[in-house]
C-alpha positions as CSV (number, residue, x, y, z in Angstrom):
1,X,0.0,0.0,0.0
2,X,3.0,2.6,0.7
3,X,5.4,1.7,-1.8
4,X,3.0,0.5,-4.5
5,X,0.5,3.0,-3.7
6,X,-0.4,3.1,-7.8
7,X,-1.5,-0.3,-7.6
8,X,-3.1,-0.5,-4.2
9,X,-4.7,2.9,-3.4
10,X,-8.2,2.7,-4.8
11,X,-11.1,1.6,-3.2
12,X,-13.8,-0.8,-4.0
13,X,-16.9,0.5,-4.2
14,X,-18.3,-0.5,-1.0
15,X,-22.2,-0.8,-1.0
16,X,-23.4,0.7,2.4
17,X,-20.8,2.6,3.3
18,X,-19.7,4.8,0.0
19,X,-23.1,4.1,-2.6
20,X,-26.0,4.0,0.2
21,X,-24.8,6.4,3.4
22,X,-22.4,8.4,1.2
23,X,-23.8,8.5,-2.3
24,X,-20.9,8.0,-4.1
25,X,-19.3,11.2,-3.0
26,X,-17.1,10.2,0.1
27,X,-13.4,11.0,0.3
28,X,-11.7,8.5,1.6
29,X,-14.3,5.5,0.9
30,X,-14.6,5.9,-2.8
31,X,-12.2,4.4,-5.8
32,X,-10.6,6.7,-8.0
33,X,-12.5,9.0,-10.4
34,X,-13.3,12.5,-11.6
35,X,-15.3,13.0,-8.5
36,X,-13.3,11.8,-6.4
37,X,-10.3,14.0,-7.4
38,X,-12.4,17.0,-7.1
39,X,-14.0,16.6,-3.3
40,X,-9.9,15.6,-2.4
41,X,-9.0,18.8,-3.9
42,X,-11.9,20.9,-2.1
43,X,-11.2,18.9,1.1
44,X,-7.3,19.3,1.3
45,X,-7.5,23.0,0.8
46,X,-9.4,23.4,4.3
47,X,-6.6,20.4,5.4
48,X,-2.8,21.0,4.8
49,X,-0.8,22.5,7.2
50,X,-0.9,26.0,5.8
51,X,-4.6,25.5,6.0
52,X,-4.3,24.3,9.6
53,X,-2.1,27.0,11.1
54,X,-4.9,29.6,10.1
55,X,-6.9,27.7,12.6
56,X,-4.9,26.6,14.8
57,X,-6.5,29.6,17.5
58,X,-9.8,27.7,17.2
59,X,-8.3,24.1,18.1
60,X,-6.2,26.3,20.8
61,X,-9.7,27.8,21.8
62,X,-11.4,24.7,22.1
63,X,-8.7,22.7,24.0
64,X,-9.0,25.7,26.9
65,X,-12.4,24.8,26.6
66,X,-12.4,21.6,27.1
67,X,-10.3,22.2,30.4
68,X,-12.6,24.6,31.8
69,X,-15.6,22.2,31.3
70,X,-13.7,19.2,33.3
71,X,-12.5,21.5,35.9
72,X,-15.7,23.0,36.7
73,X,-18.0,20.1,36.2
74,X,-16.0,17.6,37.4
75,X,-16.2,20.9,40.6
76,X,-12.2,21.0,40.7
77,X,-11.7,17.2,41.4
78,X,-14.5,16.8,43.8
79,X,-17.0,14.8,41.8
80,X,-16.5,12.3,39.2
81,X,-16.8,13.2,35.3
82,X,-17.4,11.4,32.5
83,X,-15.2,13.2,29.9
84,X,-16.5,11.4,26.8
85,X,-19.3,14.0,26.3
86,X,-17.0,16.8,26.8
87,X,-14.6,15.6,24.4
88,X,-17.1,15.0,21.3
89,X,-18.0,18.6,22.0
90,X,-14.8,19.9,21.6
91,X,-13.8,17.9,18.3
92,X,-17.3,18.5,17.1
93,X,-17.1,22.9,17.7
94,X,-13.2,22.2,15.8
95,X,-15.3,20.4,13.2
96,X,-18.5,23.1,13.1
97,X,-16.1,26.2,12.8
98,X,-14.2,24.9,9.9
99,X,-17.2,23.3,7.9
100,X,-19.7,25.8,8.7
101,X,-17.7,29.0,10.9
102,X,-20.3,28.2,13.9
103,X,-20.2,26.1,17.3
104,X,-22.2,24.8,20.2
105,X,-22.2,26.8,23.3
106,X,-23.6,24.2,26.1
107,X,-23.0,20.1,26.2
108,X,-26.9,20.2,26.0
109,X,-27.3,21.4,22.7
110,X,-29.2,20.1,19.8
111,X,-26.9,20.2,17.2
112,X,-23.9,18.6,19.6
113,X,-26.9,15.7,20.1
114,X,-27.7,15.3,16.5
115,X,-24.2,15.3,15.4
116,X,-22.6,13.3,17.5
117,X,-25.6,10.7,17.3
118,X,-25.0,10.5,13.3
119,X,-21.5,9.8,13.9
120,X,-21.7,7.4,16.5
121,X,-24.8,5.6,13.9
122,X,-22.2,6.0,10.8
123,X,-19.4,3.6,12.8
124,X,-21.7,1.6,13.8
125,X,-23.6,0.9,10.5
126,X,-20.1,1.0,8.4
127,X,-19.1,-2.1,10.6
128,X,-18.6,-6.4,9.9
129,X,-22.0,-6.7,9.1
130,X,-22.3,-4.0,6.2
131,X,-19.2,-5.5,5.1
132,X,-20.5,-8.6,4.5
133,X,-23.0,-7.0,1.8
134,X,-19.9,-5.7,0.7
135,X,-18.6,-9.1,-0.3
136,X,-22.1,-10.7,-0.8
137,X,-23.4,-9.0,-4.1
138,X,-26.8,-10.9,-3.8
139,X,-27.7,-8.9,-0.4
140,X,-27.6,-5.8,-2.2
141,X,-30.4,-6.6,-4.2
142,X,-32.6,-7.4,-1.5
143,X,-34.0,-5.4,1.4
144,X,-32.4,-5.8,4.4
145,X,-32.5,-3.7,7.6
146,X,-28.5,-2.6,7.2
147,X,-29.2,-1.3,3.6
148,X,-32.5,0.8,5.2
149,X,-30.2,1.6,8.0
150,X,-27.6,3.2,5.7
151,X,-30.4,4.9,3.6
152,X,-32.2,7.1,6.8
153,X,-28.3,7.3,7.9
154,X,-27.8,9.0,4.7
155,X,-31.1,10.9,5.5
156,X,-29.9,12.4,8.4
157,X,-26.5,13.6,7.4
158,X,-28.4,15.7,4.2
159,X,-30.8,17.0,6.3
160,X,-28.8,18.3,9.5
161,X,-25.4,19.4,7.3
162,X,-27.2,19.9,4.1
163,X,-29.6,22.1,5.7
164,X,-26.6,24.1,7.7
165,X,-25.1,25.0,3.8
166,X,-29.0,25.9,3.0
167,X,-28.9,28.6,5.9
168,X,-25.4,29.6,5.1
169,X,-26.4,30.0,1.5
170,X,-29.3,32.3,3.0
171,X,-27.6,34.2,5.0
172,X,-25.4,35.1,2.3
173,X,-28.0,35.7,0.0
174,X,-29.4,38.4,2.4
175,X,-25.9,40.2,2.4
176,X,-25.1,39.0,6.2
177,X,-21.4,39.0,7.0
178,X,-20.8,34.8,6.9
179,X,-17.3,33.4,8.5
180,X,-15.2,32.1,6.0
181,X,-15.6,28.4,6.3
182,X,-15.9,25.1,4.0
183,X,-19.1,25.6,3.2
184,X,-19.3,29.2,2.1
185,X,-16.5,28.5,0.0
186,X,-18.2,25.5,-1.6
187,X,-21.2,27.6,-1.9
188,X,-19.3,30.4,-3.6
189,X,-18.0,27.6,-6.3
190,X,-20.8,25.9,-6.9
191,X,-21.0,26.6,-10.7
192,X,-17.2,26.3,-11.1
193,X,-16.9,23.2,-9.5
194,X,-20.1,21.3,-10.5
195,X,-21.3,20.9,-7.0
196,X,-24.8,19.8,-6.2
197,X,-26.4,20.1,-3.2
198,X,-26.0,16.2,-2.3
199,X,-22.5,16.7,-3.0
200,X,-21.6,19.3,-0.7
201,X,-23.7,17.9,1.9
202,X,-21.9,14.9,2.3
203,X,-18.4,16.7,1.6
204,X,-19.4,18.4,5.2
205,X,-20.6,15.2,6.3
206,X,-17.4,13.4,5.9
207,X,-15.4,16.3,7.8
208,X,-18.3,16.1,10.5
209,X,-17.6,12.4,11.0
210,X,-14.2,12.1,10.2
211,X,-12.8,14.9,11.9
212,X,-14.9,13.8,15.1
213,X,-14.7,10.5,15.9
214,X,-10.9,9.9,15.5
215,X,-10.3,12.8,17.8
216,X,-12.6,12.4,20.3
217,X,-12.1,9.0,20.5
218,X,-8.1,9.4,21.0
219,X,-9.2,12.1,24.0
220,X,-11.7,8.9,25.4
221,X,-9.2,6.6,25.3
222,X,-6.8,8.6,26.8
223,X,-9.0,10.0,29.8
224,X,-9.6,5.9,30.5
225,X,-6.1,4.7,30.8
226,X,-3.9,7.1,32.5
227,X,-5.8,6.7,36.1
228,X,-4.0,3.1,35.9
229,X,-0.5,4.8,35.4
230,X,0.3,7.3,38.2
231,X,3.7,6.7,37.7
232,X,3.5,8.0,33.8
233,X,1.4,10.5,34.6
234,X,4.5,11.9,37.5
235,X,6.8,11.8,34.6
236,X,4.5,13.3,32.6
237,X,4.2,16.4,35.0
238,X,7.4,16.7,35.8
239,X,8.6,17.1,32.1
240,X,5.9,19.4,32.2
241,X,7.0,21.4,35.2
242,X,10.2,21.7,34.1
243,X,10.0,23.0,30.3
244,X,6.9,24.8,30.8
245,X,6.4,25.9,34.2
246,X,2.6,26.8,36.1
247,X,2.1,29.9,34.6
248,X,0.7,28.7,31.3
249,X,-0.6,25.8,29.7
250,X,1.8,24.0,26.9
251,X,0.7,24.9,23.3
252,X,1.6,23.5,19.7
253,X,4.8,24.9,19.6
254,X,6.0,23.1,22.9
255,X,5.6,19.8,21.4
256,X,9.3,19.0,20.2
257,X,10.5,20.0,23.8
258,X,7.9,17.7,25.4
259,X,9.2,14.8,23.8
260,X,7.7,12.2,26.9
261,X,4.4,13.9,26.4
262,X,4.8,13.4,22.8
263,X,5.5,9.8,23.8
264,X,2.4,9.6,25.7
265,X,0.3,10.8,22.5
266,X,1.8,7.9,20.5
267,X,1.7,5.1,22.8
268,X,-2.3,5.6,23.6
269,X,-2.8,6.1,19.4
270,X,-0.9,2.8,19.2
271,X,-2.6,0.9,21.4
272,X,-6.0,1.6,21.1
273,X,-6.2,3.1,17.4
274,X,-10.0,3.1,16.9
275,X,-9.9,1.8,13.5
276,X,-9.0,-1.8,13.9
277,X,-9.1,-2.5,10.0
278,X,-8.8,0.0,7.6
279,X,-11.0,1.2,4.8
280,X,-10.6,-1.5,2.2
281,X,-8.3,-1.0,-0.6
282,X,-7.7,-3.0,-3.8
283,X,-5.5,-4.0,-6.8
284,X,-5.8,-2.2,-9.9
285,X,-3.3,-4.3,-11.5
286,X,-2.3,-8.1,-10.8
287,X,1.3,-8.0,-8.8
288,X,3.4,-10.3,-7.8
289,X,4.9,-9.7,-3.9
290,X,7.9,-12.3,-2.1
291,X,6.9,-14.9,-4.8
292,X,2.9,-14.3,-4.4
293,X,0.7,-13.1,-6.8
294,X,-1.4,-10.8,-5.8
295,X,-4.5,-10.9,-8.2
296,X,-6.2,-7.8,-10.0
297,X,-9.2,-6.8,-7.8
298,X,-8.2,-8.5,-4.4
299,X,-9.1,-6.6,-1.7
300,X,-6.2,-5.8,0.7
301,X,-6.7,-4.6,4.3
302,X,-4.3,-2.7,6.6
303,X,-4.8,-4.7,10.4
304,X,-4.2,-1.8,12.2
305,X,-4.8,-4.2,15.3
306,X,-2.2,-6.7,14.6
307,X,0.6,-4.5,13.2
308,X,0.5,-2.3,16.1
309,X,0.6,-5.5,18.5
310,X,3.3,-7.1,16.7
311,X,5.6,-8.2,19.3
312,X,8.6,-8.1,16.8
313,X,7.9,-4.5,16.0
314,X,6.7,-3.5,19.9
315,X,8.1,-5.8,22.6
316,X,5.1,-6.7,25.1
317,X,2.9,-4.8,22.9
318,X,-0.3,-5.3,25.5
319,X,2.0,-3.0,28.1
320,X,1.0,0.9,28.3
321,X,5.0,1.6,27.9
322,X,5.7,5.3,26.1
323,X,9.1,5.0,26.6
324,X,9.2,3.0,23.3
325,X,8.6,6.1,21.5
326,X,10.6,8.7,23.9
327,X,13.4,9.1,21.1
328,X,11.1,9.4,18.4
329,X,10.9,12.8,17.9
330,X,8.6,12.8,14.1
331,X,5.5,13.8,14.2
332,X,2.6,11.2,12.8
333,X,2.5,13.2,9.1
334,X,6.5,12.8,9.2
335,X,6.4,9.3,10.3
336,X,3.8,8.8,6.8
337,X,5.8,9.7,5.0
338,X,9.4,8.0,5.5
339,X,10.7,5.9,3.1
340,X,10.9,2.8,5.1
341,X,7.6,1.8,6.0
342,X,8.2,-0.1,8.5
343,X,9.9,2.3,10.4
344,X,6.2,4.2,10.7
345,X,5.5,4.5,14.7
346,X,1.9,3.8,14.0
347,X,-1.0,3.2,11.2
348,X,-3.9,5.2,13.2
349,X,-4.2,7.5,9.5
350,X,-4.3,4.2,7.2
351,X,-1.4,4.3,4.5
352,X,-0.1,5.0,1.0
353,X,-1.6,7.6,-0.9
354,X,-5.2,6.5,0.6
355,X,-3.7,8.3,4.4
356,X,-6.5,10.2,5.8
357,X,-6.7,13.3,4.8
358,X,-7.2,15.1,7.9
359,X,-4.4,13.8,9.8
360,X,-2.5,17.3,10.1
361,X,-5.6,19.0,12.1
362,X,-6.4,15.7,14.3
363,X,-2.4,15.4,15.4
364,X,-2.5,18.7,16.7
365,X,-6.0,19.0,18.1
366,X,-4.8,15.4,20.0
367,X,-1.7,16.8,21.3
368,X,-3.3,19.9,22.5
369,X,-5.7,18.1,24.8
370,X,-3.9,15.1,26.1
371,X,-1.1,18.3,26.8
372,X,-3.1,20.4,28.4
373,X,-5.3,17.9,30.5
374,X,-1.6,16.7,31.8
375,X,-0.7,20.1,32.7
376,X,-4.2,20.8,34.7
377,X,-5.0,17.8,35.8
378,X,-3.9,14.1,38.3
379,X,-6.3,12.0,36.7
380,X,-7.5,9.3,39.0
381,X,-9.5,6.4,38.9
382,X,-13.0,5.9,41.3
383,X,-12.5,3.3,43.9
384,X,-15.2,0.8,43.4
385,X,-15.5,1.6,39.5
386,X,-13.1,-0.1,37.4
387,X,-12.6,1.1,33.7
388,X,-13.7,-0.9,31.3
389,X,-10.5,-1.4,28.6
390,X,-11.9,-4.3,26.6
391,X,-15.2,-3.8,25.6
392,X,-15.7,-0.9,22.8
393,X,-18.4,1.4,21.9
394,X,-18.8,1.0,18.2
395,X,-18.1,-1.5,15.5
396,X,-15.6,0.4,12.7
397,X,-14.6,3.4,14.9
398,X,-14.4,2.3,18.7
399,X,-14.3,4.8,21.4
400,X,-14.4,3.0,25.3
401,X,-17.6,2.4,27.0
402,X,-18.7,5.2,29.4
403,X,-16.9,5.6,32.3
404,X,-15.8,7.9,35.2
405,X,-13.2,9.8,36.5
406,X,-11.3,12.6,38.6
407,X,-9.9,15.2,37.3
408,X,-7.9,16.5,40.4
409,X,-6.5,20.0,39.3
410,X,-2.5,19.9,40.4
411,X,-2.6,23.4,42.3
412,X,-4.5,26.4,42.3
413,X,-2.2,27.8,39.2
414,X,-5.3,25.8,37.0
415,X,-7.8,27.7,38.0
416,X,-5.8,31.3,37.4
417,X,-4.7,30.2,34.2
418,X,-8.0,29.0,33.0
419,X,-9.3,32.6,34.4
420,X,-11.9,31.1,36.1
């Protein structure tokens, strides 16, 4: 997939997932054509990293955010906290102000409901048993309750995002001053580009899902494993104490002198990537690999799972250890693109020329929170309520199941910093 990316970089066309739920007009779950090429094009503008260091103040923003919100509701360490909620919400307002230039203001919102319910419904109706339609041709001629499933799916994403470009569009007909934003600008090239209104309605949808459930599931996952590991977390705060100080929280530009925080990042995308298997890709072209051939059409799958739990490749790879990435200093956009591909630290972005799209603005919206929850925060577990780390919460993305936490601020310097 890396270093023969001409021949294994498309993507069937896979029934429920790209044809029923995304119409054909995905990114990263549709083979290679005319369309295709265009939505990548509109996408990556709003996604390389010139793109993402003009907002870079709104991930910053958020991340602050998301700290107040633990420290007050979690009522500075006294009560436990589910953080799951209050992650979403922060990767969803990242997501809101770059598709659409708007955000939710309260955990109770509406829109924070509706969107995170249609991303939570997209992983779990893009899972093993839609994929089995996939590979079953006959099922996809009959009704069956995953194909209705993916079609009110589909629904739901046109109506809530479709409708959001509809009162954009409004608003700029009236002459209102609009934020500049994804949408306005796909509204704006409309004509030029050929866009209909299905089409940029599920261009927004796949930033809405994508650009949430990675993220937020990363934070989750975090938040439930480092109240095991007081221990890393000391280290953690120490290296934090000592390049940064308590007079402000670390920010994007600390990362290459954090490099044990940076560590910690890694290690938790490693071992709980929530992508298990990757979005199918297949062979354009019959090829013959270490004496096998490798026939035209066969469908080859990254196993995330396996590759990052390869003893050979990570001694005791079921061990929480970040010290086997403290002297790697390359962020996960480097590390995709080195020559050796087995020297990549991990495959949480897929691979070859198929690599997620939005991995520049998840990688730093990641390290901003777990950084910044390390600087504020002892996370500790509740006596009595053990953390669930082998059951998952969705069947093609998997966040953990719900649990609870402290969030014990380290000293009153939190609560100045986050001016509350």
């Amino acid at each position: 997939m890396v270093t023969n990316g001409a021949i294994f970089s498309s993507r069937k066309e896979m029934f429920i997932k790209s044809q029923t739920v995304f119409a054909g007009r995905g990114i990263t779950a549709t083979p290679y054509n005319d369309r295709w090429r265009k939505h990548r094009r509109i996408a990556t503008a709003y996604l390389n990293y010139r793109a993402v260091d003009t907002y870079t103040h709104v991930l910053d923003y958020e991340a602050v955010v998301l700290m107040k919100e633990l420290f007050l509701q979690g009522k500075a360490g006294a009560s436990p906290i589910n953080p799951q909620p209050h992650a979403g919400r922060c990767s969803l307002n990242n997501m809101l102000t770059i598709v659409f230039g708007t955000r939710t203001n309260t955990i109770d919102d509406e829109l924070l409901k509706t969107a995170l319910r249609l991303s939570r419904e997209f992983m779990n109706c893009t899972g093993p048993v839609s994929n089995l339609i996939d590979f079953v041709p006959f099922l996809q001629k009959i009704p069956t309750f995953m194909r209705s499933r993916g079609r009110r799916l589909h629904g739901g994403l046109v109506g809530t995002y479709g409708g959001l470009i509809k009162d954009i569009e409004a608003r700029m007909n009236r002459g209102e001053d609009v934020p500049d934003c994804l949408a306005k600008s796909m509204i704006l090239a409309r004509e030029e580009e050929g866009l209909d209104d299905t089409d940029m309605a599920i261009l927004a949808s796949a930033f809405m899902i994508g650009g949430v459930e990675t993220t937020a599931a990363i934070m989750q996952w975090f938040s439930a494993l480092i109240p095991a590991y007081p221990e890393i977390q000391a280290k953690a705060h120490a290296e934090l104490d000592r390049v940064i100080g308590r007079d402000r929280m670390p920010g994007v530009e600390d990362e290459k002198n954090l490099p044990y925080i940076h560590a910690i990042v890694k290690e938790v995308e490693r071992c709980h990537n929530p992508f298990w298997l990757g979005t199918p890709h297949y062979s354009t072209e019959e090829f013959n690999y270490n004496g096998y051939v490798i026939p035209k059409d066969t469908v080859v799958v990254l196993n995330t799972w396996t590759m990052h739990h390869d003893p050979a490749r990570h001694p005791e790879p079921e061990t929480f250890n970040p010290d086997r990435y403290i002297n790697d200093s390359t962020t996960s956009a480097e590390s995709a693109n080195l020559a050796n591909a087995m020297e990549r630290d991990h495959w949480m972005f897929g691979a070859g020329r198929r690599i997620c799209p939005g991995m520049i603005v998840a990688e730093r919206e990641i390290w901003l929170t777990i950084a910044r929850m390390l600087w504020c925060f002892k996370m500790e577990a509740i006596p009595g309520e053990p953390i669930d780390l082998k059951e998952y919460d969705g069947l093609s993305g998997r966040s953990p199941m719900p649990f609870r936490i402290k969030c014990v601020p380290r000293d009153d310097n939190v609560a100045k910093v986050l001016e509350l």
